[in-house]
C-alpha positions as CSV (number, residue, x, y, z in Angstrom):
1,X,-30.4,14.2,-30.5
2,X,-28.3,17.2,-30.7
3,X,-27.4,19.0,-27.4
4,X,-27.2,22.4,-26.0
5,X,-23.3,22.7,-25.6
6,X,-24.3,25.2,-22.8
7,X,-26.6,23.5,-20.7
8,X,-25.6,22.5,-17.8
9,X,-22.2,24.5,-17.9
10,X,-20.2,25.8,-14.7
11,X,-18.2,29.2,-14.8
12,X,-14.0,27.3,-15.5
13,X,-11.6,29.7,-14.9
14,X,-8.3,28.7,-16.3
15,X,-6.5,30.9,-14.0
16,X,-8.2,29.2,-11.1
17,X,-7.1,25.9,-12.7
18,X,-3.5,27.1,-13.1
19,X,-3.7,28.5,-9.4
20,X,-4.9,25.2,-7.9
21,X,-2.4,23.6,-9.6
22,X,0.5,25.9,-8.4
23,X,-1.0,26.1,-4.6
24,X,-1.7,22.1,-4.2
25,X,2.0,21.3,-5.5
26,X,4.0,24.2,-3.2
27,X,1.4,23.0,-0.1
28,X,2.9,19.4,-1.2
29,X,6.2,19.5,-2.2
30,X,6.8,21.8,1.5
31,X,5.2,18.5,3.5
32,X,7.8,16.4,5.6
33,X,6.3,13.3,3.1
34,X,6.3,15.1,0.0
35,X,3.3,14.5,-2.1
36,X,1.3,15.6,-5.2
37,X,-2.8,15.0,-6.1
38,X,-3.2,12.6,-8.4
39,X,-5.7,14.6,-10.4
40,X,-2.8,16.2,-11.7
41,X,-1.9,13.5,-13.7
42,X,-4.0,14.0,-16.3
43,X,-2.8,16.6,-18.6
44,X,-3.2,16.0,-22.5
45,X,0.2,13.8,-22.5
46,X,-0.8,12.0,-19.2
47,X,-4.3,10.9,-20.1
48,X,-2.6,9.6,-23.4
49,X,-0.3,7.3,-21.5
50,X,-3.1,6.2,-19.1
51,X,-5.0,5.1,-22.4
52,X,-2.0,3.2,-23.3
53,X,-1.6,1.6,-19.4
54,X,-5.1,0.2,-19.8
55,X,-4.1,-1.9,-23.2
56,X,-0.9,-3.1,-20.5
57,X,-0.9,-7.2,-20.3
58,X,0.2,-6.1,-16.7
59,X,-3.1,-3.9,-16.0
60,X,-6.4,-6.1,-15.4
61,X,-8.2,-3.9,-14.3
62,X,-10.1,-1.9,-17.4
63,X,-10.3,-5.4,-19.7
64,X,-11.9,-7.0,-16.3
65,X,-14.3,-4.7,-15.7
66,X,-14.9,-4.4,-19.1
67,X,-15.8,-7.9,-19.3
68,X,-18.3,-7.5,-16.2
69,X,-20.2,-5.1,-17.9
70,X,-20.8,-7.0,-21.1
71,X,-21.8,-10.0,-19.0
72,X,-24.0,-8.0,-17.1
73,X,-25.4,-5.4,-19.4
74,X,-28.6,-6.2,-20.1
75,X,-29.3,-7.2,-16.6
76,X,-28.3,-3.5,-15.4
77,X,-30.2,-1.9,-18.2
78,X,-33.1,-3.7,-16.9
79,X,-33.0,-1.3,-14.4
80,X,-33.1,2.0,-16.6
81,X,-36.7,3.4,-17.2
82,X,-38.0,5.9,-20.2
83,X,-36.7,9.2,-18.6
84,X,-34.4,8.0,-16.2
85,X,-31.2,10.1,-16.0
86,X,-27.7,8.0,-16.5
87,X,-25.1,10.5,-14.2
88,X,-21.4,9.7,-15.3
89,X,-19.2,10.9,-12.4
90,X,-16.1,11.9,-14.4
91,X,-16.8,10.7,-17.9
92,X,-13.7,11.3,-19.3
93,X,-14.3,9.6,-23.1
94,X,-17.6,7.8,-21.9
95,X,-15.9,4.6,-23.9
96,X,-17.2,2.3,-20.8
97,X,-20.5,4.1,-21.0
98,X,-21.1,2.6,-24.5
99,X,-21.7,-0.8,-23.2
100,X,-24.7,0.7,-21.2
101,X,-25.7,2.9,-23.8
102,X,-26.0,0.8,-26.5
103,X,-29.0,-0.7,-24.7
104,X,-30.8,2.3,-22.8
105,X,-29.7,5.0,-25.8
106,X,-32.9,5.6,-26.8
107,X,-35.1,6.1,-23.4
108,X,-32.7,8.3,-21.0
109,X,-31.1,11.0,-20.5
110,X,-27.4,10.9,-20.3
111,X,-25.2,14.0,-18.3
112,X,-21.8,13.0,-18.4
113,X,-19.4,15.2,-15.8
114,X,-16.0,15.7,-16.6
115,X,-13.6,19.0,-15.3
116,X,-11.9,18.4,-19.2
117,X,-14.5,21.0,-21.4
118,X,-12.1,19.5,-24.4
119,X,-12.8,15.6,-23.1
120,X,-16.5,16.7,-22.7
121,X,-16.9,17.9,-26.4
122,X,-14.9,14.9,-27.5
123,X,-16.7,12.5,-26.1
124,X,-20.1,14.0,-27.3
125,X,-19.4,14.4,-30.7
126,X,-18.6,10.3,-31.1
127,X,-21.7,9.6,-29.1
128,X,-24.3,11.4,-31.2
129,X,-22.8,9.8,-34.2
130,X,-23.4,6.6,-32.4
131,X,-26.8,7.5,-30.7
132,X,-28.6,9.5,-32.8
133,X,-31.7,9.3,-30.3
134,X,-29.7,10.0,-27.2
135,X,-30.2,13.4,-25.2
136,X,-27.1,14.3,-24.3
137,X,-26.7,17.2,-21.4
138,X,-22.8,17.5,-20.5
139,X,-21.6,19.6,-17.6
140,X,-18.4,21.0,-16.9
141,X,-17.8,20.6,-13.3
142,X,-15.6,19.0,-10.6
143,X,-18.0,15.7,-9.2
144,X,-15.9,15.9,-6.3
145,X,-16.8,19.6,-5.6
146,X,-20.6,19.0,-6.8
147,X,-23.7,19.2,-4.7
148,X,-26.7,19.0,-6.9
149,X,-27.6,18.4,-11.0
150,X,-29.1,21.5,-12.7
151,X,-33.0,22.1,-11.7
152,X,-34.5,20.2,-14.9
153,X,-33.0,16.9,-13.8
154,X,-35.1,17.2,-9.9
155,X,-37.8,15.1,-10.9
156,X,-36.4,12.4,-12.9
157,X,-34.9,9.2,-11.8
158,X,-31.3,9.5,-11.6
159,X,-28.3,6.4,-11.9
160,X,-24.6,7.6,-11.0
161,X,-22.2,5.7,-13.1
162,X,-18.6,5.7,-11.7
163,X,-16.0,3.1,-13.2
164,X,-12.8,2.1,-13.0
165,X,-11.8,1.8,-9.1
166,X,-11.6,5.9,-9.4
167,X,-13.2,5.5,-5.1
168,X,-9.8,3.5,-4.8
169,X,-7.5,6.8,-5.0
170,X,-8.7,8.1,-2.3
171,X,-8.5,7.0,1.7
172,X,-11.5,5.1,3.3
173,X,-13.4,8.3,4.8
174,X,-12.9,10.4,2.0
175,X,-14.6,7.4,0.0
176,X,-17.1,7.5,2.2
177,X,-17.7,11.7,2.0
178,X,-17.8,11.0,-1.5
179,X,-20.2,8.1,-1.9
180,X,-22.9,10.5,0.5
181,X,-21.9,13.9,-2.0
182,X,-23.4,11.2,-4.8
183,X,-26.3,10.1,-2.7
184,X,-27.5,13.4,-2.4
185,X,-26.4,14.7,-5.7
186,X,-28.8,11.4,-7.0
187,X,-31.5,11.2,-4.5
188,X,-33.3,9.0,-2.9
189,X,-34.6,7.0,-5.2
190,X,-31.2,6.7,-7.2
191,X,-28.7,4.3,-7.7
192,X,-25.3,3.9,-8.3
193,X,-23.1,1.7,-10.4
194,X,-19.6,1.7,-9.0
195,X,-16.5,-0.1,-10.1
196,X,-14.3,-1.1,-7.3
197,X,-10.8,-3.3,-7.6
198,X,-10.7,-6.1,-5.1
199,X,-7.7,-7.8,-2.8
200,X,-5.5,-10.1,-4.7
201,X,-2.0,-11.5,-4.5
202,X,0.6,-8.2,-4.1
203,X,2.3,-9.6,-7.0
204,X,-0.6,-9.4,-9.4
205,X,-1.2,-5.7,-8.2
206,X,2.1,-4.2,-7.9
207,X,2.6,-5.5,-11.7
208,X,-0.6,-3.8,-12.6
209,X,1.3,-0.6,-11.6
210,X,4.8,-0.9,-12.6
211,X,5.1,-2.5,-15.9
212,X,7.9,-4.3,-18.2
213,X,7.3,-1.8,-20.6
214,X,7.6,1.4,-18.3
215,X,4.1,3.2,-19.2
216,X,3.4,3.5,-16.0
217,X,6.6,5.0,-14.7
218,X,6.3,7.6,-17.7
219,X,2.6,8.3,-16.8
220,X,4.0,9.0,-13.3
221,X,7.2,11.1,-14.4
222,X,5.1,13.4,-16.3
223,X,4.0,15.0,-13.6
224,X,7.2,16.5,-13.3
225,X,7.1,17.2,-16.4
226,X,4.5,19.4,-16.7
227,X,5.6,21.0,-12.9
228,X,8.6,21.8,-15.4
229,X,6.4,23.6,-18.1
230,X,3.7,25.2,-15.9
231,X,5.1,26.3,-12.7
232,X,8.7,26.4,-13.7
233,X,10.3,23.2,-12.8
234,X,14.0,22.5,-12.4
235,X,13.5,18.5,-11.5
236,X,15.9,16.3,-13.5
237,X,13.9,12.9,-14.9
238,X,17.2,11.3,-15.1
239,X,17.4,11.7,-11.3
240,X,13.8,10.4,-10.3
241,X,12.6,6.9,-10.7
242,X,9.1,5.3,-10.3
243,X,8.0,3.6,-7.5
244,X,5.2,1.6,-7.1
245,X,4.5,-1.0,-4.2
246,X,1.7,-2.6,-1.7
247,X,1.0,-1.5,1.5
248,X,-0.9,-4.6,3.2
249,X,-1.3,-2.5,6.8
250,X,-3.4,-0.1,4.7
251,X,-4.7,-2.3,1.7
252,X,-3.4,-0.5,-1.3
253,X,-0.8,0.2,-4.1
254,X,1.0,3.3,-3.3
255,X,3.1,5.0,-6.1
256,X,6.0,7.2,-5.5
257,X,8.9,9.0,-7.6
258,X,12.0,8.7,-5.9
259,X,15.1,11.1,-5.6
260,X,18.2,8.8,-6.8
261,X,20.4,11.6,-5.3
262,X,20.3,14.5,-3.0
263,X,19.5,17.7,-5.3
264,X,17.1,21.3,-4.9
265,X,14.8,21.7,-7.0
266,X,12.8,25.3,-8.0
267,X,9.4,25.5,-8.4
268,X,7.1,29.0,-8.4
269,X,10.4,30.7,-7.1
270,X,10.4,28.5,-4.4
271,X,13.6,26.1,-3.6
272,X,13.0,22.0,-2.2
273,X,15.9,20.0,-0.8
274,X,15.7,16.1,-1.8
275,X,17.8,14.1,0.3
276,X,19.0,10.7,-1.5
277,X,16.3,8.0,-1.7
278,X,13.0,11.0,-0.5
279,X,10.1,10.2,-2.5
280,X,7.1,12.1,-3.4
281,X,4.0,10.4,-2.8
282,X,1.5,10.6,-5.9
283,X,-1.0,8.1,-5.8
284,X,-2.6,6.1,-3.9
285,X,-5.1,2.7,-5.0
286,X,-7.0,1.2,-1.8
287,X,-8.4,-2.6,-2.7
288,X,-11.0,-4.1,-1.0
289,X,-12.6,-7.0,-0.1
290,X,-16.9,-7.3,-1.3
291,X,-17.8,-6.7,2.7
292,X,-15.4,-4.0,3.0
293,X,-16.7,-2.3,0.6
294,X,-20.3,-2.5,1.6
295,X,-19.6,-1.9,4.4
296,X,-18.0,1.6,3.4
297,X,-21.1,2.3,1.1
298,X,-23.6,1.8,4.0
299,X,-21.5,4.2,5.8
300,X,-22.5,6.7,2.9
301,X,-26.6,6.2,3.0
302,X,-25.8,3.5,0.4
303,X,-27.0,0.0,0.3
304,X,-25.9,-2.9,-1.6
305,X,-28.3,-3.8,-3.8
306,X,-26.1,-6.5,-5.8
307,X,-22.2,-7.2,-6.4
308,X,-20.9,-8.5,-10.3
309,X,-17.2,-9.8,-10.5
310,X,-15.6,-11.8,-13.2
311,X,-14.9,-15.9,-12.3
312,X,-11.5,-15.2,-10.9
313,X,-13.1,-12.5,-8.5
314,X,-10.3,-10.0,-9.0
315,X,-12.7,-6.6,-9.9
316,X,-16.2,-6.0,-8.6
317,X,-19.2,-3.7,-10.2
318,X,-21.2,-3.1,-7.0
319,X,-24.8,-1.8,-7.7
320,X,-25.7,0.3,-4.4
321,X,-29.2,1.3,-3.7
């Protein structure tokens, strides 16, 4: 079913965009830890590389929870009634949303949410192709920043979608805020199906994130990068390295780009002083363990309705009522 490419559409400003950008990396680059959002990865070259991290031998977690949802697919369907809404928090190419899809295509509703209007019209021009039945209703919108769906979606049944261990990047409470912003966003009678990456052996995660091939330290060096072509940049890549380890006080991989000398840097007009070895802290990827998690989701309004892992137990696919 064709859609209305402006249903459902919030005002984007691309000077906001730019100006978020600018203000979040002056506000971290001027901290005693430096540190930069990890949303900013993901300009047209960075969300190419983090396609090519998620083929990595290194990386389990995409294949894993992959896996999960083709085990499990038909029993989550089960769940999907003619009408029911299917919310994608941050769709991005909707590629995991196909293993869903291709059983509940042709009795929902599907509103993917992505702050990318270029990933949006992507995405939905492959999936009407592939569903020719499926209503399609994209929005344009930050999930983070969301509050409610538009009006037509209030009496409708509505399932949040949100894979990939994206509730891993960001601290515990903040999880938590999150997981009650999507309770209300989907109501009280909705669900939610949430990926979420599980405590393993350090070694096995700390490959995941720094890999023989280097993807992953050239997914994180582009974010200098593009501080070079948007705001200005002076850093040097030859005199930053990648940094990725795991923090077991805190339970989670924490990637950094470190200063192999003392240098300044300009950014916006402003100047930064690197000592040798200062890092800037870009990303963070809390694990948990099955109760930790429930426990964080009850926290939120949420209850645990049932958990899916793979045999070695090493990603989970909680269903939260």
């Amino acid at each position: 079913m064709r859609h209305d490419p402006t249903l459902g559409r919030l005002p984007a400003s691309v000077a906001a965009v730019a100006g978020d950008f600018s203000l979040s990396v002056i506000e971290g680059l001027s901290r005693a830890q430096k540190a930069l959002p990890c949303r900013f990865f993901y300009d047209a070259r960075g969300s190419c590389l983090f396609e090519e991290i998620t083929q990595l031998p290194e990386y389990y977690p995409t294949r894993t929870e992959i896996g999960i949802l083709n085990a499990s697919a038909a029993e989550i369907a089960n769940g999907f009634s003619s009408g029911d809404v299917l919310v994608e928090f941050g769709s991005g190419s909707s590629r995991k949303t196909e293993i869903l899809l291709d059983r509940i295509a042709d009795r929902i509703v599907y509103v993917p949410i992505d702050v990318s209007e270029a990933a949006l019209a992507e995405a939905v021009l492959r999936l009407e192709e592939i569903y020719p039945a499926l209503e399609i209703r994209p929005l344009v919108a930050d999930f983070s920043t969301l509050t409610k769906l538009p009006h037509e979606f209030s009496g409708s049944r509505r399932t949040g979608f949100f894979p990939g261990s994206t509730i891993g990047n960001l601290a515990p409470n903040d999880a938590a805020a999150l997981l009650a912003k999507f309770r209300k966003v989907l109501g009280e009678r909705g669900r939610l199906i949430i990926g979420v990456d599980l405590k393993k052996d350090p070694r096995v995660l700390v490959r995941a994130y720094n890999d023989a091939a280097g993807v992953t330290a050239a997914f994180n060096l582009n974010l200098l990068v593009r501080i070079n072509r948007e705001l200005e940049g002076t850093f040097d890549l030859t005199t930053f390295h990648h940094k990725a380890i795991y923090n077991p006080r805190s339970g989670r991989i924490e990637m950094h780009l470190v200063s192999d000398r003392a240098q300044d840097v300009m950014v916006c007009g402003r100047h930064f002083h690197f000592v040798d070895g200062e890092s800037i802290h870009t990303e963070n990827s809390y694990k948990y363990t099955i109760p930790e998690f429930r426990a964080l989701a009850e926290r939120a309004g949420w209850k645990s309705s049932r958990v899916l892992t793979d045999a070695s137990e090493q990603f989970s696919v909680h269903e939260l009522i």
